[in-house]
Structure formats: C-alpha cells, structure tokens
C-alpha positions in Angstrom: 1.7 0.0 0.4 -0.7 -1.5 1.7 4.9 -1.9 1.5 6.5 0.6 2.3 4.1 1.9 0.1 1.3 -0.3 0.6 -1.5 0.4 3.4 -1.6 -3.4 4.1 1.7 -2.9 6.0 -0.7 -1.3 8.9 -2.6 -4.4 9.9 -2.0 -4.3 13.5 -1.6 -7.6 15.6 -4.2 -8.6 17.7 -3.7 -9.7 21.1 -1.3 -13.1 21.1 -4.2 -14.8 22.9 -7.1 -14.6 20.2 -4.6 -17.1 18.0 -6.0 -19.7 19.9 -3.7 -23.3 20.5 -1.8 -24.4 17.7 -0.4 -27.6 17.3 2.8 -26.6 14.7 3.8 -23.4 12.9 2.6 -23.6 9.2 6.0 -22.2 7.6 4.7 -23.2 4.2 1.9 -21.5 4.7 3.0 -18.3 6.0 5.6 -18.0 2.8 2.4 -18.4 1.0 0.9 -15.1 2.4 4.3 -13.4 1.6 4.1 -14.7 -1.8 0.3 -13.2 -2.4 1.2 -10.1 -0.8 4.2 -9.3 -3.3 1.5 -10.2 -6.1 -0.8 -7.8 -4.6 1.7 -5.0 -4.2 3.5 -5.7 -7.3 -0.1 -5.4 -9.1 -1.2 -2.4 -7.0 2.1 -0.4 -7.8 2.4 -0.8 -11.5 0.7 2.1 -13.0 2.6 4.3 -11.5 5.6 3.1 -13.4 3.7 2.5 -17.0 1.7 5.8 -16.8 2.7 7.2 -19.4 2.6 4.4 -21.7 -0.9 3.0 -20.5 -2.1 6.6 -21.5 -0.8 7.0 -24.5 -1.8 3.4 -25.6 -5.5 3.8 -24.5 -5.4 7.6 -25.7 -5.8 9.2 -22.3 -4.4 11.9 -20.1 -2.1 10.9 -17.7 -4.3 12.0 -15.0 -6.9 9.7 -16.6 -4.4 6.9 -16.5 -4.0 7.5 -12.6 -7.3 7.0 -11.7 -6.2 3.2 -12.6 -4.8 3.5 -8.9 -8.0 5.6 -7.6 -10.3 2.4 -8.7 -8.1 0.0 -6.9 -7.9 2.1 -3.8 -11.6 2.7 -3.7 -12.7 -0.5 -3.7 -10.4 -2.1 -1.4 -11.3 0.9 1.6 -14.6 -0.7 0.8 -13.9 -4.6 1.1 -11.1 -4.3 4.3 -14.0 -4.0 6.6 -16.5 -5.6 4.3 -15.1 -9.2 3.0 -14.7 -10.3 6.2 -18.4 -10.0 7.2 -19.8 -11.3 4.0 -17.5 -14.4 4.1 -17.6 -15.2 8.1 -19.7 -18.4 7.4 -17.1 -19.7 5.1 -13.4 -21.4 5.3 -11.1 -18.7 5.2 -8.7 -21.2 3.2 -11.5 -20.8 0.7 -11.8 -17.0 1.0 -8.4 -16.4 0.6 -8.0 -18.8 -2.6 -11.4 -17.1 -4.0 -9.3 -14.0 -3.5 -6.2 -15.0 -5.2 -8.0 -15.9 -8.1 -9.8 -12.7 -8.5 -6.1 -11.1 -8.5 -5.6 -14.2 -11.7 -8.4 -12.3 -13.2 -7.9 -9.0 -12.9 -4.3 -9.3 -14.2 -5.4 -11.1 -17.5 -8.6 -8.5 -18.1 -5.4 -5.5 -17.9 -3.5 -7.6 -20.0 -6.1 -7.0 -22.6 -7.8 -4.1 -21.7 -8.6 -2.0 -25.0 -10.1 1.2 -22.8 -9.9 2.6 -19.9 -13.6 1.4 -18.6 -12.3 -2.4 -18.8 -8.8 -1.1 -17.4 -10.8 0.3 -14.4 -13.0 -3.4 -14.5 -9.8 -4.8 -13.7 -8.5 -2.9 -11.1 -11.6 -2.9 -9.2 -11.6 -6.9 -9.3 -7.9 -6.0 -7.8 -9.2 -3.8 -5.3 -11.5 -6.2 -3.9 -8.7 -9.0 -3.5 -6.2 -6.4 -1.9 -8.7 -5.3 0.8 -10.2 -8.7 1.6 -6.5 -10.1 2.2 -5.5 -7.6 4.3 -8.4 -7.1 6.6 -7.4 -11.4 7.0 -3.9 -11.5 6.7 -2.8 -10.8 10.8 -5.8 -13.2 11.4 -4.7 -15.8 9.6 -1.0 -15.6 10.7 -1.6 -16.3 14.0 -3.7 -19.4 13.8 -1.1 -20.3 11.6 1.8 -20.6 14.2 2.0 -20.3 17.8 1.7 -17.3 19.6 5.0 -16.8 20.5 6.2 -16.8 16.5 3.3 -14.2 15.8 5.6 -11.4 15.1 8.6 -13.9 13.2 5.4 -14.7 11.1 3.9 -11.5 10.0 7.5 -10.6 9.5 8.0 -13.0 6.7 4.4 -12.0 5.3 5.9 -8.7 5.0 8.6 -9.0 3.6 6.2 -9.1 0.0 6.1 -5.9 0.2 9.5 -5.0 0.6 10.5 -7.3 -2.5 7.8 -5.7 -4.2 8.7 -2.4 -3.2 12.2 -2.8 -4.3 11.0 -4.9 -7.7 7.7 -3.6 -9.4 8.1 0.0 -9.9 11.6 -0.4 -12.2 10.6 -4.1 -13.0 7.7 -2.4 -14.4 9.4 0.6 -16.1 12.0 -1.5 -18.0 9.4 -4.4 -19.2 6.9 -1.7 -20.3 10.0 -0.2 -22.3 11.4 -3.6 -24.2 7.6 -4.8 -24.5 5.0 -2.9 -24.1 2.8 -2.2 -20.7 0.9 -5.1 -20.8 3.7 -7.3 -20.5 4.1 -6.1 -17.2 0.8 -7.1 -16.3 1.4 -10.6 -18.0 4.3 -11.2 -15.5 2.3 -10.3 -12.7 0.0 -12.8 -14.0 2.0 -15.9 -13.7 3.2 -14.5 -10.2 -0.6 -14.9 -9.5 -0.8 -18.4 -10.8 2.3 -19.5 -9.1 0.8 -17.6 -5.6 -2.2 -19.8 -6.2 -0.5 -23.0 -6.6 1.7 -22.5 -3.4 -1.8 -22.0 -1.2 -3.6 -24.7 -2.8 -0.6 -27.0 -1.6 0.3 -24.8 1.5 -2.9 -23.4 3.4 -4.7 -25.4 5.8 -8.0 -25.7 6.5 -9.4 -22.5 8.3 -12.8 -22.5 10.0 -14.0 -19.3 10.5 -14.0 -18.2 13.6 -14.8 -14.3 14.3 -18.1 -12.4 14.3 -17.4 -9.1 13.0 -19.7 -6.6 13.9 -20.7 -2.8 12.5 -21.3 -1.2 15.2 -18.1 -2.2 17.0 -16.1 -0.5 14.1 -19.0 2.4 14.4 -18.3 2.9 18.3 -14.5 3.1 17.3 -15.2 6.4 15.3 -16.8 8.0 18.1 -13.2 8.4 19.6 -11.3 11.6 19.5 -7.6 10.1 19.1 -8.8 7.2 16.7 -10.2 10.1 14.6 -7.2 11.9 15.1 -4.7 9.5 13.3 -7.5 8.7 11.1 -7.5 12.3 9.7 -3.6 12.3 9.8 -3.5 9.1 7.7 -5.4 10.8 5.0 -3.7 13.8 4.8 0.1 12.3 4.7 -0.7 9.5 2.6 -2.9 10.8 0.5 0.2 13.7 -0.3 2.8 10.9 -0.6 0.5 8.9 -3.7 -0.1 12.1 -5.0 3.6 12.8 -5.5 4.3 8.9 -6.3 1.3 8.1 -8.7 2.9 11.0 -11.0 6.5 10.5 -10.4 7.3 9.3 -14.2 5.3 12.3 -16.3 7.5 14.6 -14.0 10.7 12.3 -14.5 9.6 12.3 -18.2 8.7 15.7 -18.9 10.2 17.6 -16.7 13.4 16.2 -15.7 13.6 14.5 -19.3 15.4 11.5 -18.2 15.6 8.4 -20.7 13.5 5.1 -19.5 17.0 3.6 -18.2 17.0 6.6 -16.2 14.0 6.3 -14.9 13.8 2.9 -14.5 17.0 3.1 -12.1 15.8 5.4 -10.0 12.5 4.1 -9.5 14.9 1.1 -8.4 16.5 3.3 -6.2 12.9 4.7 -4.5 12.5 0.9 -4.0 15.7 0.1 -2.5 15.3 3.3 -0.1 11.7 2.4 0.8 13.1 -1.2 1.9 16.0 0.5 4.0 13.7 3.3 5.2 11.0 0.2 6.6 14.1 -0.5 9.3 14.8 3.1 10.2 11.1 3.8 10.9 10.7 0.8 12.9 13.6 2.1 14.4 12.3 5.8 14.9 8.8 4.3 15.9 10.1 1.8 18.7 10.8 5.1 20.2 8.6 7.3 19.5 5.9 6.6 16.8 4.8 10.0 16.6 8.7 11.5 16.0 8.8 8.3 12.8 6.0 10.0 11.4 6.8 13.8 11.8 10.1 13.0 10.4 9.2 10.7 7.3 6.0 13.6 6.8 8.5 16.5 6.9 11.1 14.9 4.8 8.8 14.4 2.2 7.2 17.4 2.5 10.6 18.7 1.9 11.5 16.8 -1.1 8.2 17.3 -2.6 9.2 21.1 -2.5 12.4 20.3 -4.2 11.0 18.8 -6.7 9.1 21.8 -7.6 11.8 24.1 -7.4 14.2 22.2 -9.0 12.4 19.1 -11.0 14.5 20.3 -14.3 17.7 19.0 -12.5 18.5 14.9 -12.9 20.3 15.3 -9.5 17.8 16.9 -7.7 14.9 14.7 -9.1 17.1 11.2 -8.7 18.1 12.6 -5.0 14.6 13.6 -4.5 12.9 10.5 -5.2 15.2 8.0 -3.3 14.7 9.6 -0.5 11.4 9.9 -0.6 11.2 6.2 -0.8 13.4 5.7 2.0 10.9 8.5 4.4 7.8 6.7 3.3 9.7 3.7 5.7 8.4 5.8 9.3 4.7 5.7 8.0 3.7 2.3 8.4 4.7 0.8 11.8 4.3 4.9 12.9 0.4 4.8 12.0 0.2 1.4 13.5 1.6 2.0 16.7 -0.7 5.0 17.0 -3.7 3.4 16.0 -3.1 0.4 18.4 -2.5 3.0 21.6 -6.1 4.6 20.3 -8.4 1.6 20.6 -5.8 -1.2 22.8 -9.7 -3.0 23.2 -10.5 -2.8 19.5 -6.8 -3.5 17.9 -8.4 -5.8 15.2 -11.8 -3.6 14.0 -9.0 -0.5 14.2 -6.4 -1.9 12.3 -9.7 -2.4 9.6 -10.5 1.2 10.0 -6.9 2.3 9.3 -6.4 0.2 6.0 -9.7 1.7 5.0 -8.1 5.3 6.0 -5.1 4.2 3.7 -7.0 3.3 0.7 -9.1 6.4 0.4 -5.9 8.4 1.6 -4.1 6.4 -2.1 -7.9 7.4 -4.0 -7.6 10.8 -2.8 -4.2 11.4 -3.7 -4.5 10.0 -7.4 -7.5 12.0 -7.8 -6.3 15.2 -6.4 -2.8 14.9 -8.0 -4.3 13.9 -11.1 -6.7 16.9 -11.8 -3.9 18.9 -11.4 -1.1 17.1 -13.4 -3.6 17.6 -15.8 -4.6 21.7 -15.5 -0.9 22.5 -14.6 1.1 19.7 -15.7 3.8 17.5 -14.6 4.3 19.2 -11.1 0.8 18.7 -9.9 1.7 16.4 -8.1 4.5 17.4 -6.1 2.3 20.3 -5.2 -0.1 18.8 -3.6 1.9 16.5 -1.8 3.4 19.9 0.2 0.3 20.9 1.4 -1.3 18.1 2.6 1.9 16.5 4.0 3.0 19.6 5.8 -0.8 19.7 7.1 -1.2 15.8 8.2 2.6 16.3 9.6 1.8 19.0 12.3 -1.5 17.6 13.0 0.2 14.3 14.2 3.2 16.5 16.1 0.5 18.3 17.8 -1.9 15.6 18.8 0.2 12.2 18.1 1.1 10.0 20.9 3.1 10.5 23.5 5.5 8.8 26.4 3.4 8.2 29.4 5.2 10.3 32.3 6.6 8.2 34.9 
C-alpha cells in the first residue's frame, strides 16, 4: 500500500554490505523512484474511490467493479518474485523504464476501457509493473547511494506512498465527480509520463548483479515463523482491503453522504494513514508485534462500528480516519517481523511478504466483494472483523518477541 496502504512499503533492506562501493549518492535518482512509486500507488488505489461510478459506467456490480483491484493484486504477487528472475541478464535501468512504461500503458487502455475485460487488461499490465518495482526498489536504492544513506534513501522512495496515500483516494473522488472516472485515470497518465521522463534523465546505468534462485525462496517456506507472519499478513490485510476496496458504496449507500462528503473524508483516511505511518514506526521500534496488534484491533474495532452504526456521518467519518491512521503499524510491523524470521534471507523474504500482501489485497476484494454484493454495502466491513480479529491474535500469540537479557 504496497503506502500506508500499499504492500510495497514492506521491502525490507538487505544487509548495508550487499550495496557494494559507491562513488556518490544519486539524489536524482532516488526522487525518481519516489516519483514512480506515487504513480504506482496513486494507480493502484483509484478504484476504490471511483467504484461506484466505474460500475455504473461499464454496467456492473460494484463487487464486479472491485475485482479491478483483485487483477492488479494477482498479478503483482506473481511478478514480485518473478521479474526479477526473468530480467537478471538485463540492465535494471532498462527493467525499471520497461516497467514504467507498462504503468504509461495501462493508464491510457483504463482511460478507454469500454468493459470490464479491457478494464481488467489494464490493470493486469499495472500489476505486473507494481510487483516488478517493488521486488527491485530496496535493490536499487542501495547501489544508488552509499551505505550509510541506505535508510535516508528508501525514506525519500517512500515517501510516494505517503503523498499518494494522502492524494489519490479524494483526488480521485472529486475528479471522478467534476469529470467523469476516466479522468482520473488520465491524470495518472501524465504523472506516468512525467515519472518516465525524470528516469530517463535521472537513472544510471545498472548492471545486474543478483542471481535469484527458487529454491532459496522455497527453503524460506519451510520455516515455522516465516509461515507464521506469512499467514498473519493474509489475514489482516486481506480484512483491511476488504473494508477499504468498499468504503464508498457504504459511504454512498449507507451513510448517504454527498461526493464532497466523501471526497473529504477519503482525504481525511489519507491524512491519518500518513500520520499513522510515524506512530507505527514508532510502536514497531519497540515492539513490532504490539504495532500490529494495536493497528489489527483498532481496525477490527472500527470495522464493527461501521456495521453497527454505518447510518451515522459521524460514526462513518470517525470510522474511516482512523482506520487510515491504524493501517500506519502494519507496514514497518510486518517488516520487522519478517526480517527477525529469515535475518539470512532478508531479500528473498521481503519477496515472499509483498507476494503475501498482494494476494492478502486479491483476497480481500474478492471476499468483500461477493458479499457487498449478496448483502450489500456492509459486506465489507464484515469481513474485515473476522479476519482482522483472527490475523490479530495470531500475531499476539506467536509474533516476535524481546530477547530476555
């Protein structure tokens, strides 16, 4: 999210050694990778803001609508761990530009997508450029400064998913109103072009330089705690897109709020989700497995909220900022964890874990949207509290803990 909400947030570092010497930090370059992630994110995100208005545009259900964000998740669980095999003969400067054009594409085949089958064309082209940047992005930052500026650097690569957290969802929402859906996706467009431009100028040349191997990432799943937060990944996040995907039909038609309305609280998710990124980190520098069972309960909490009292504009605009702001504790939380798992294996298990996050987004939409669609609006919501109270006591039961002196 992935952002707050993105899974690409998890990539974990590698060890500062594997960067290798470098001669000078490539600033321009980093800002680059910031500016493609918020193109990513921005992309990723947008359906859940214009779901309504996709739907009824193509004639579809809502849930129908969702699976929009099911094809993109899909696919990119698919490419994290894949892209970089297939492309480790070539220039990653090249790779990465390949990529960014493929996110061009797919935001200019939405723009004109007259059905859902070419809508879902285009998201899977999006899906494959989301999970073959993130399975790269820590790589790349760190042979693109020194060691030492690792952390400065990933810092600035992430903060594209904290603008687009903050921007796309009532960016999205108020465009969609004044012009239609696909002018969202027009906007996004010329972010794309304007991402492509800045690497073309900015990214250096980039011999590849790993040999990724299967049965590394194979041997990794044959261990009990990187299954463990593996499973827990799935369950929380795939409760928190469930509730997010379907936030507007509930805001819509339940809560029957007004597309200002809506638009300024999806604003206000975005804002929280930005804050809550600091508290987690916060929470997690601490303890990684309190971030999570605090952001997983809080939610879980919320999510029940809604579904007791959705009819209520308080409730619902209370509701949903906060959620934004407890989706913050997921992604350094699951990071952390993952990283303590498999300390030998950080890179191949930071793969595995944006994998977990995009079938944990697939399984959400999918879930949430069979039921928005046999029991409306709340559907969502509901399955969120299940599987969030479910992932959230797995992780307080069998997350990490302090070593005892």
């Amino acid at each position: 999210m992935p952002s707050a909400s993105s899974p690409a947030a998890v990539a974990p570092p590698a060890p500062p050694h594997a960067a290798g010497p470098v001669a000078a930090a490539h600033w321009p370059a980093v800002a680059s990778l910031a500016l493609g992630v918020f193109g990513l994110v921005t992309a990723e995100f947008l359906p859940a803001s214009l779901l309504t208005a996709m739907a009824a545009d193509l004639n579809i259900t809502d849930g129908a609508a969702g699976q929009a964000v099911t094809a993109t998740a899909l696919v990119g669980a698919i490419a994290a761990p894949s892209i970089p095999l297939l492309t480790r003969r070539f220039d990653r400067r090249r790779v990465m530009l390949a990529l960014t054009v493929l996110l061009l594409l797919s935001n200019i085949l939405a723009v004109f997508a007259a059905s859902l089958p070419v809508l879902l064309v285009a998201r899977v082209m999006l899906g494959i450029a989301l999970g073959g940047f993130w399975s790269m992005a820590a790589a790349l930052a760190m042979r693109l400064v020194p060691a030492e500026r690792f952390a400065r650097a990933m810092s600035v690569i992430l903060t594209g998913v904290s603008v687009a957290t903050v921007c796309a969802a009532p960016v999205g929402a108020w465009m969609g109103e004044l012009w239609g859906w696909r002018s969202a996706f027009v906007a996004a467009g010329v972010v794309s072009v304007v991402t492509l431009l800045a690497q073309c100028f900015t990214l250096p040349a980039l011999p590849p330089r790993d040999n990724p191997d299967l049965r590394a990432l194979g041997a990794l799943l044959t261990r009990p705690h990187v299954r463990m937060a593996l499973l827990a990944v799935l369950l929380v996040i795939s409760g928190h897109f469930a509730g997010f995907t379907y936030i507007r039909p509930l805001m819509e038609n339940v809560t029957h709020l007004s597309v200002t309305a809506i638009s300024a609280i999806l604003l206000g998710y975005g804002i929280g989700g930005f804050f809550g990124n600091f508290a987690g980190g916060w929470i997690a520098e601490r303890s990684e497995r309190q971030a999570i069972v605090a952001g997983g309960t809080l939610i879980a909490v919320l999510a029940a909220s809604l579904l007791l009292a959705g009819g209520s504009s308080v409730v619902t605009a209370v509701a949903v900022v906060l959620w934004g702001f407890a989706f913050g504790a997921f992604p350094v939380g699951f990071q952390t964890w993952i990283t303590r798992a498999a300390p030998d294996q950080a890179e191949g298990a930071g793969g595995l874990l944006v994998a977990a996050f995009q079938i944990a987004i697939a399984s959400g939409a999918i879930g949430g949207g069979l039921l928005v669609d046999h029991i409306g609006a709340l559907g969502g919501p509901a399955f969120a509290v299940v599987t969030l109270t479910l992932g959230t006591l797995l992780a307080w039961r069998h997350g990490p803990r302090p070593a005892v002196a």
